[in-house]
C-alpha positions as CSV (number, residue, x, y, z in Angstrom):
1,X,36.9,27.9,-18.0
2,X,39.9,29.6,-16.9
3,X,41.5,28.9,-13.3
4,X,41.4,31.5,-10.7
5,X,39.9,32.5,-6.8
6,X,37.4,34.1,-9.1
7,X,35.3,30.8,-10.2
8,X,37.2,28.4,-7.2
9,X,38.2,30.3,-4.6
10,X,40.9,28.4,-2.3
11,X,41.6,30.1,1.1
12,X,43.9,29.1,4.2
13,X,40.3,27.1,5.3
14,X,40.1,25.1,2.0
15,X,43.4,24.5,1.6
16,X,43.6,22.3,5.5
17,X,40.9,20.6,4.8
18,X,42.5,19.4,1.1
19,X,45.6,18.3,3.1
20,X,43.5,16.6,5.8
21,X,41.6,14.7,3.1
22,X,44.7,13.3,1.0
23,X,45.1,10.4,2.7
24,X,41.7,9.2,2.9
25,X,42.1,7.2,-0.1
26,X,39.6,8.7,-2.9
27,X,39.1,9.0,-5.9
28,X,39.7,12.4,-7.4
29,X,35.4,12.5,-7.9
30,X,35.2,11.6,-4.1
31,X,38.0,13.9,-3.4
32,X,36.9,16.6,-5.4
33,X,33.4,16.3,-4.1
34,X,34.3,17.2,-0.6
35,X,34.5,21.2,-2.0
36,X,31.7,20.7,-4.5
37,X,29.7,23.7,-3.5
38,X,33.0,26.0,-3.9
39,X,33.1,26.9,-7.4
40,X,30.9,26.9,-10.4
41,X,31.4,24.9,-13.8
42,X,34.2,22.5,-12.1
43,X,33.9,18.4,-12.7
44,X,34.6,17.3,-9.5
45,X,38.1,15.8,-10.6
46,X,38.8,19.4,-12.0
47,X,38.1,20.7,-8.3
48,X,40.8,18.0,-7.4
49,X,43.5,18.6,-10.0
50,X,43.5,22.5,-8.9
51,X,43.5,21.2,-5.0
52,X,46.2,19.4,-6.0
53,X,48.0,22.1,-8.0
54,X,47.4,25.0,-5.3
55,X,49.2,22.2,-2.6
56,X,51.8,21.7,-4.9
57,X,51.6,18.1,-5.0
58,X,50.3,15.3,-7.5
59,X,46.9,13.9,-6.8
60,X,47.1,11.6,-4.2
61,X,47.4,7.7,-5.2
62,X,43.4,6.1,-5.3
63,X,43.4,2.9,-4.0
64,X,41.5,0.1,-6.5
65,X,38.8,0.6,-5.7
66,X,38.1,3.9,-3.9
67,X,37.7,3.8,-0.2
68,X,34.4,5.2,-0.4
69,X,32.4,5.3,-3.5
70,X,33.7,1.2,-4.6
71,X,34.1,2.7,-8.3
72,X,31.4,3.7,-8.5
73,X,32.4,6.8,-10.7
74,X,34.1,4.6,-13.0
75,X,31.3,2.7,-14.6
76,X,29.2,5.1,-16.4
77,X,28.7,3.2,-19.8
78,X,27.3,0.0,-17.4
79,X,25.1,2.5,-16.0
80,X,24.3,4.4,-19.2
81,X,23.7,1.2,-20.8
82,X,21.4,-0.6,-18.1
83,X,19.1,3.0,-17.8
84,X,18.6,2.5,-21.9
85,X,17.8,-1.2,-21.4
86,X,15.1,-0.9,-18.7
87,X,13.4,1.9,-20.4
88,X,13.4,-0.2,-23.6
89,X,10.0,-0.6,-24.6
90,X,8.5,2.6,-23.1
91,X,8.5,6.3,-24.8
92,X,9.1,9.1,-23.1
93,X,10.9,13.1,-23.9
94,X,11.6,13.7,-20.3
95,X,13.4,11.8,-17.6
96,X,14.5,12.5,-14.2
97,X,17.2,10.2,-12.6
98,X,18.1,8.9,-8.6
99,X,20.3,6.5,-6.9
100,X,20.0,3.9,-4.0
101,X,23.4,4.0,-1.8
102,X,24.2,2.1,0.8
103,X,23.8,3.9,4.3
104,X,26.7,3.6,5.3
105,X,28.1,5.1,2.6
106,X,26.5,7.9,2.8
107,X,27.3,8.4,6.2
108,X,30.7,8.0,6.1
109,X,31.2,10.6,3.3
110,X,29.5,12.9,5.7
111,X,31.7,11.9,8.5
112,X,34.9,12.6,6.3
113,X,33.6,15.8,6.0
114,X,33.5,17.0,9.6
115,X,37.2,15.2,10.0
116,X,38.7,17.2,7.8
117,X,36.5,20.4,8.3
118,X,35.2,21.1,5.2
119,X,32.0,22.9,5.2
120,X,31.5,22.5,1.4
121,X,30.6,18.9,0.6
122,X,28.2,17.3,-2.1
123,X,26.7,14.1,-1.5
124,X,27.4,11.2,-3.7
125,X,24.3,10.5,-4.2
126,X,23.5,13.9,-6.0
127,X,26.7,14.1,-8.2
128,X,25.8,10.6,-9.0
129,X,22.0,11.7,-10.2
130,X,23.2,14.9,-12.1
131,X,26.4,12.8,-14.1
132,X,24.0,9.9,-15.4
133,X,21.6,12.4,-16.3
134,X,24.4,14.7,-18.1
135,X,25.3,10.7,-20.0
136,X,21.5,9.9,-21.0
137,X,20.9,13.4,-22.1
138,X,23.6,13.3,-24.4
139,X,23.1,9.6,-25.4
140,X,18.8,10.6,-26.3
141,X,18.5,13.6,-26.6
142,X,15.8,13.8,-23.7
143,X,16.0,16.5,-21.3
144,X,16.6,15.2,-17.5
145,X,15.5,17.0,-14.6
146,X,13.0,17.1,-12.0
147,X,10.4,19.3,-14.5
148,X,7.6,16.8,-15.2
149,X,9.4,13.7,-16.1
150,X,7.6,10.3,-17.8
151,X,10.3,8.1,-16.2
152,X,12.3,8.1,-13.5
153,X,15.5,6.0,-13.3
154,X,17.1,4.7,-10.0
155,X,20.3,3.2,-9.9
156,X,20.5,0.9,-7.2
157,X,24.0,0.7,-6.8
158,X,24.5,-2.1,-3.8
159,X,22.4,-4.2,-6.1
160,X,23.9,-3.2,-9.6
161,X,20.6,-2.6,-11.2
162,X,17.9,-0.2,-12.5
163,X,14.7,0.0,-11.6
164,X,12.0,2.1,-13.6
165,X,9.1,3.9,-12.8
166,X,6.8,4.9,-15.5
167,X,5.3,8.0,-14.8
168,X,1.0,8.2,-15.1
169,X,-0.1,9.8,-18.6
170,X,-3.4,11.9,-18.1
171,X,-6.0,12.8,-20.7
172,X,-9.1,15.7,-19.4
173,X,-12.2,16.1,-21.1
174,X,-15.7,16.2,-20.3
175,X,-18.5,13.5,-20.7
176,X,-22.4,13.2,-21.3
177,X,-24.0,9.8,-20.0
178,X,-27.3,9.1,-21.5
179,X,-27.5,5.4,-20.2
180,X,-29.3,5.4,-16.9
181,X,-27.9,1.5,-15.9
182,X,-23.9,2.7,-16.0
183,X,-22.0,4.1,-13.1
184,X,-19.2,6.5,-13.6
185,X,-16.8,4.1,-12.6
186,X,-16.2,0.5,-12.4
187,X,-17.7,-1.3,-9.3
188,X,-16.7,-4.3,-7.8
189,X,-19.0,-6.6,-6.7
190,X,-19.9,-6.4,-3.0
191,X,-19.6,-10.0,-2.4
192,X,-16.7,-11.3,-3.9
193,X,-14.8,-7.4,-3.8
194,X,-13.6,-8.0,-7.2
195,X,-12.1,-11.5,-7.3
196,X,-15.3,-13.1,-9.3
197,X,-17.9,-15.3,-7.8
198,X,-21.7,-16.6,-8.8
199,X,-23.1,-13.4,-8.2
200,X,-21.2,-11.4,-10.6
201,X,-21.1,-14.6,-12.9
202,X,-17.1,-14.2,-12.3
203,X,-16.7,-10.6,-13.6
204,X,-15.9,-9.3,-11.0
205,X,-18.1,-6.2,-11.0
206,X,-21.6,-4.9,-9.5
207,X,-22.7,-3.3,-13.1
208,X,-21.1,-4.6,-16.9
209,X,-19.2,-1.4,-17.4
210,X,-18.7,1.8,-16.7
211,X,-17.9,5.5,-17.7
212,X,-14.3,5.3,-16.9
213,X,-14.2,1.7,-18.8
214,X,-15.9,3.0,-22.1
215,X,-13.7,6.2,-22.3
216,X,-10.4,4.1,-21.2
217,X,-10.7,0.7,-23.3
218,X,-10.0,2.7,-26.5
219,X,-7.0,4.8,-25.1
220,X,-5.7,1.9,-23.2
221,X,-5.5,0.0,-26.4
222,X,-3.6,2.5,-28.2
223,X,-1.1,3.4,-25.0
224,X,-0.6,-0.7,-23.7
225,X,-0.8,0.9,-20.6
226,X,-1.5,-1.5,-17.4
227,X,-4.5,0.0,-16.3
228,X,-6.7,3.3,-15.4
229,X,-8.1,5.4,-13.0
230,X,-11.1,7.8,-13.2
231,X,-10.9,11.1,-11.7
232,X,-14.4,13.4,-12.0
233,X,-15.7,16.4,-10.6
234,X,-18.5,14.9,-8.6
235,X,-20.6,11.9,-9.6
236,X,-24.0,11.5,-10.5
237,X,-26.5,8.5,-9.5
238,X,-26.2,5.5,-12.0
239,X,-29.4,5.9,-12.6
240,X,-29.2,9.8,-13.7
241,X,-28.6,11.2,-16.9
242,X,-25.6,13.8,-16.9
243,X,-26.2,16.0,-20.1
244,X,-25.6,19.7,-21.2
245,X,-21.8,20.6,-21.5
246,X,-21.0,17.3,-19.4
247,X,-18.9,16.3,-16.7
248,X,-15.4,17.5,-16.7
249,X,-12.9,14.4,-16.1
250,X,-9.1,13.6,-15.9
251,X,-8.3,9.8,-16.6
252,X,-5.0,9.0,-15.8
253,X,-3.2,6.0,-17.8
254,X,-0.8,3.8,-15.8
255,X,2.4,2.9,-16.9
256,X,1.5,3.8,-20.5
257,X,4.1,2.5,-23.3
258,X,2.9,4.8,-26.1
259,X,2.4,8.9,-25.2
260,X,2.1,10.3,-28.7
261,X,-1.5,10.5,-28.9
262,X,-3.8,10.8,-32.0
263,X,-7.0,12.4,-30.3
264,X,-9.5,13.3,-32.7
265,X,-9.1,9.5,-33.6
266,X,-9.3,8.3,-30.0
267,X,-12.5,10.6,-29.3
268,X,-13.9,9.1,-32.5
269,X,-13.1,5.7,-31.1
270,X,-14.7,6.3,-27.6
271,X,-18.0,8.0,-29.2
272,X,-17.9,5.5,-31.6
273,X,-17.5,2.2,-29.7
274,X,-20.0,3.9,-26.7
275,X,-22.7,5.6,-29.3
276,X,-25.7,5.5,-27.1
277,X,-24.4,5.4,-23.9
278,X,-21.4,7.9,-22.9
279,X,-19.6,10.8,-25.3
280,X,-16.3,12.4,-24.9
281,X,-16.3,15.8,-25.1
282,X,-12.9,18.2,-25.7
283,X,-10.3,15.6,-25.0
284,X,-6.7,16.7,-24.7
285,X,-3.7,15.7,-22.7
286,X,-3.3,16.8,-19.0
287,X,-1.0,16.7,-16.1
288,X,-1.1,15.4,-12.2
289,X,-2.3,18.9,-11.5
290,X,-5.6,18.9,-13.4
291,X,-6.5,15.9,-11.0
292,X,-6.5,17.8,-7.8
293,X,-8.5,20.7,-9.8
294,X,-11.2,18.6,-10.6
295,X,-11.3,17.1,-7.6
296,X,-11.3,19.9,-5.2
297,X,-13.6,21.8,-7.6
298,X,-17.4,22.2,-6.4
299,X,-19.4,24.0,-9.0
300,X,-23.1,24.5,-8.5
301,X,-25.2,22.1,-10.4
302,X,-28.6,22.2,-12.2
303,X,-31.1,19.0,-12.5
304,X,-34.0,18.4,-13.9
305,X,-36.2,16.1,-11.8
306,X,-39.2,14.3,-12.3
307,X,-41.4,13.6,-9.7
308,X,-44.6,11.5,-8.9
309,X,-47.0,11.7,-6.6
310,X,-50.7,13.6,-5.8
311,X,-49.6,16.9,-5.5
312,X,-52.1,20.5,-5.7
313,X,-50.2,22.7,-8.0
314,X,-50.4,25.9,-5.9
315,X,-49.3,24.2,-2.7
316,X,-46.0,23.0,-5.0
317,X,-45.3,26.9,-5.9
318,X,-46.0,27.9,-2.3
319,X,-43.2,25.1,-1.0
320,X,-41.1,25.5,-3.8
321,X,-40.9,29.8,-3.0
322,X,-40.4,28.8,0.5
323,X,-37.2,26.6,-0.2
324,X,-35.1,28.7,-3.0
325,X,-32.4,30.2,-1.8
326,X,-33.1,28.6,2.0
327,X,-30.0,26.4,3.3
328,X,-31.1,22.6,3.9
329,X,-29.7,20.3,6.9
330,X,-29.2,16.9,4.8
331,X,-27.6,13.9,7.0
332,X,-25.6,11.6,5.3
333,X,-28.7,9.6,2.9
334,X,-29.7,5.9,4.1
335,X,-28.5,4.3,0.5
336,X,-24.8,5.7,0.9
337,X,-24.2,6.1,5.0
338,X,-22.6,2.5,4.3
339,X,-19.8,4.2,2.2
340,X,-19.5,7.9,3.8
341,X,-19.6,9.4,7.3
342,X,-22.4,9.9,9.0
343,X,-22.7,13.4,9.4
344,X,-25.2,16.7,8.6
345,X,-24.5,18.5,6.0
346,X,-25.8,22.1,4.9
347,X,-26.6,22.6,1.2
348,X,-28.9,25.3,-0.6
349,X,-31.6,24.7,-3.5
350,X,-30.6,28.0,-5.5
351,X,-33.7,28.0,-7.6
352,X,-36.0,25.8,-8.4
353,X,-39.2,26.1,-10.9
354,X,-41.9,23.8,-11.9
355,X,-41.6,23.8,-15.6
356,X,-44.4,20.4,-16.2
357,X,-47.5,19.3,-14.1
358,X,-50.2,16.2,-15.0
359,X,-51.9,13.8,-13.5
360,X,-49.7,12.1,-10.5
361,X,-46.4,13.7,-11.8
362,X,-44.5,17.0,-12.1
363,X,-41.3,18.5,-13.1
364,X,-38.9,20.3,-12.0
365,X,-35.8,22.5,-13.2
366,X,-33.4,23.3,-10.0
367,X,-29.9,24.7,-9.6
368,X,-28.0,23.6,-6.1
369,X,-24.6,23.5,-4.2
370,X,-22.2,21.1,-4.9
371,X,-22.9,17.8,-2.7
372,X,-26.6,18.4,-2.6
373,X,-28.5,15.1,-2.9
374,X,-31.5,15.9,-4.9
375,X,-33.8,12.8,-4.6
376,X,-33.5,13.1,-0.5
377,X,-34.6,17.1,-0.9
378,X,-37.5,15.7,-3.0
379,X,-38.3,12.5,-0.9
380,X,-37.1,13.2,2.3
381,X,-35.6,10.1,3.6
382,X,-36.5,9.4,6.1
383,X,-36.7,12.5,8.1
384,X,-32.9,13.0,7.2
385,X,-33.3,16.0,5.0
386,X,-34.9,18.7,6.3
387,X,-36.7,20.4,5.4
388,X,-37.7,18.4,2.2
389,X,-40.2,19.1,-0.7
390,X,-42.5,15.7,0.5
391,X,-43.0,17.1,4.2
392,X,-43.4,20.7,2.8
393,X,-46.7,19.1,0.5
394,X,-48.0,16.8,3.5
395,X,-47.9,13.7,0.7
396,X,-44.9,11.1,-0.3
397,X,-43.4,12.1,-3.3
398,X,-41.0,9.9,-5.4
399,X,-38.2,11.1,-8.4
400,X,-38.9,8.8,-11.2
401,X,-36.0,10.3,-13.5
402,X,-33.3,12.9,-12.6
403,X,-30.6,14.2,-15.1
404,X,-27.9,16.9,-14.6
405,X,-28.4,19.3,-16.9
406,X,-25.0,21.5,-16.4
407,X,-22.2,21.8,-14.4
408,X,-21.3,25.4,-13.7
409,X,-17.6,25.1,-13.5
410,X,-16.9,27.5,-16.3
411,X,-18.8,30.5,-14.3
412,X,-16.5,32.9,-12.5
């Protein structure tokens, strides 16, 4: 780029501060760096070479090592070198990179700044980040940069080391669980809070497996990643079916080693390895995003219930006309206060039909809000939901199955 006032201007203002700043004992980076917002497509050192020319004198003499970045600027291939070596192991196509400074440091480039009045500085820290990113670019090929990066280097400069964090790789989908005796995800055992003990027979966990542990052994296998974590829009009882379209889901991978992904082979895995029990349904990769969607999403939901008890047929239509579209006060259910607030919460039945009758058990098809607790509306616990299909009848009523039959996410 050619020189001129056009791409670095230098007025009366810049030109005290460059005198005021020579005998600081810099580096021409640290130097430079103390008019790094004047100017555009200027190194640092370039801002101090045409300082230097403008004053009409030679770049001032930089002590070994510089009075305030300790050489820092000089030791790019070490730093180059130990990012490459602690993301060995790992793949990744996008990067983004910090440093750790000492305070002091930092506080004293700021305090050179106000000395010698300039009004222009960059932090060390930030030309530090953006010139190791500019080296690893060119060294991988990998674009750096705050824009959804799989690892994040930090140079911890007091130290003289890198430490790596390996960004989360997420997979959506949707499932269908036809095994009534597997929770969504894995539960540790009350007693022992996951450590093992006689109860759990040292696993660990309340139930044998889970959702999240059928759909993530096979992925977790392929990625080497250190572990998982479940994300789902909502949750049905481990004892409920969830069927139709399924349940849409986001599991998120930790510190996964592999992120090139076969996934018709790992849904075939999955289905494959759970036949029976849980199947995947359009699996593709996703992003940190898609966890707060489907976690802040509350679709309406239809069940199918079935219910015993000694009902009259005509008195079940009569309650169930009263109750569609009515709101519902349900407080927090007895077999989950132990685990939520304790609070009233008002839901609607939609609709609701009886589709089956027999002796000492009907059926029902119902669509409700998100959050609604179906076997309380149905059994009343307690007095807690009100009002409730078993009061409505005048006789206790139990669910003896419930499934989900859809979620309605996908309606506008």
């Amino acid at each position: 780029m050619e020189a001129g006032t056009s791409t670095f201007p230098i007025d009366d203002k810049v030109r005290a501060a460059a005198r005021a700043a020579r005998p600081l004992g810099l580096c021409p980076e640290c130097y430079g760096r103390i008019f790094g917002r004047l100017g555009h497509g200027l190194s640092n050192p370039e801002r101090a070479e045409r300082l230097s020319a403008e004053l009409g004198e030679p770049l001032p003499a930089t002590p070994d090592p510089c009075a305030l970045c300790h050489g820092a600027f000089d030791r790019w291939e070490t730093w180059v070198e130990r990012s490459l070596s602690a993301t060995a192991g790992f793949e990744w196509h996008r990067f983004s990179c910090g440093s750790r400074w000492e305070p002091e440091t930092l506080a004293r480039e700021e305090a050179n700044w106000v000395m010698v009045g300039s009004e222009w500085g960059e932090s060390a820290r930030g030309a530090f980040n953006r010139e190791l990113g500019k080296r690893i670019e060119a060294r991988t090929g990998s674009p750096g940069g705050p824009e959804r990066p799989e690892v994040v280097i930090l140079a911890d400069l007091p130290v003289g080391r890198v430490e790596l964090t390996v960004l989360s790789l997420y997979l959506r989908g949707r499932y269908r669980k036809f095994d009534r005796t597997v929770p969504q995800t894995r539960w540790p055992c009350r007693r022992c809070q996951g450590r093992g003990c006689e109860t759990c027979s040292g696993t660990g966990k309340t139930y044998p497996t889970s959702v999240e542990e059928l759909v993530a052994a096979p992925v977790l296998a392929v990625t080497g990643g250190l572990g998982s974590r479940f994300h789902g829009m909502g949750r049905e009882d481990i004892d409920a079916r969830m069927l139709g379209d399924g349940r849409p889901f986001v599991l998120e991978l930790l510190q996964p080693r592999v992120r090139t992904l076969d996934i018709p082979s790992l849904v075939g895995q999955i289905n494959s390895q759970a036949a029976g029990r849980v199947e995947v349904l359009e699996l593709a990769l996703a992003q940190a995003a898609d966890v707060v969607k489907v976690k802040e999403a509350s679709p309406q939901k239809s069940y199918r219930v079935d219910i015993a008890g000694d009902y009259e047929v005509g008195k079940v239509n009569e309650a169930l006309a009263f109750v569609a579209g009515r709101a519902i006060a349900q407080r927090t259910p007895q077999r989950v206060v132990h685990r939520r607030s304790d609070r009233v919460r008002s839901r609607r039945v939609v609709s609701v039909r009886l589709v089956e009758s027999g002796p000492g058990r009907f059926v029902l098809e119902l669509r409700a809000d998100a959050g609604t607790y179906v076997k309380e509306w149905v059994e009343g616990d307690g007095g807690r939901t009100e009002p409730n299909l078993s009061s409505l009848l005048g006789v206790p009523l139990k669910v003896t199955a419930l499934d989900v039959v859809q979620i309605h996410d996908r309606e506008a």
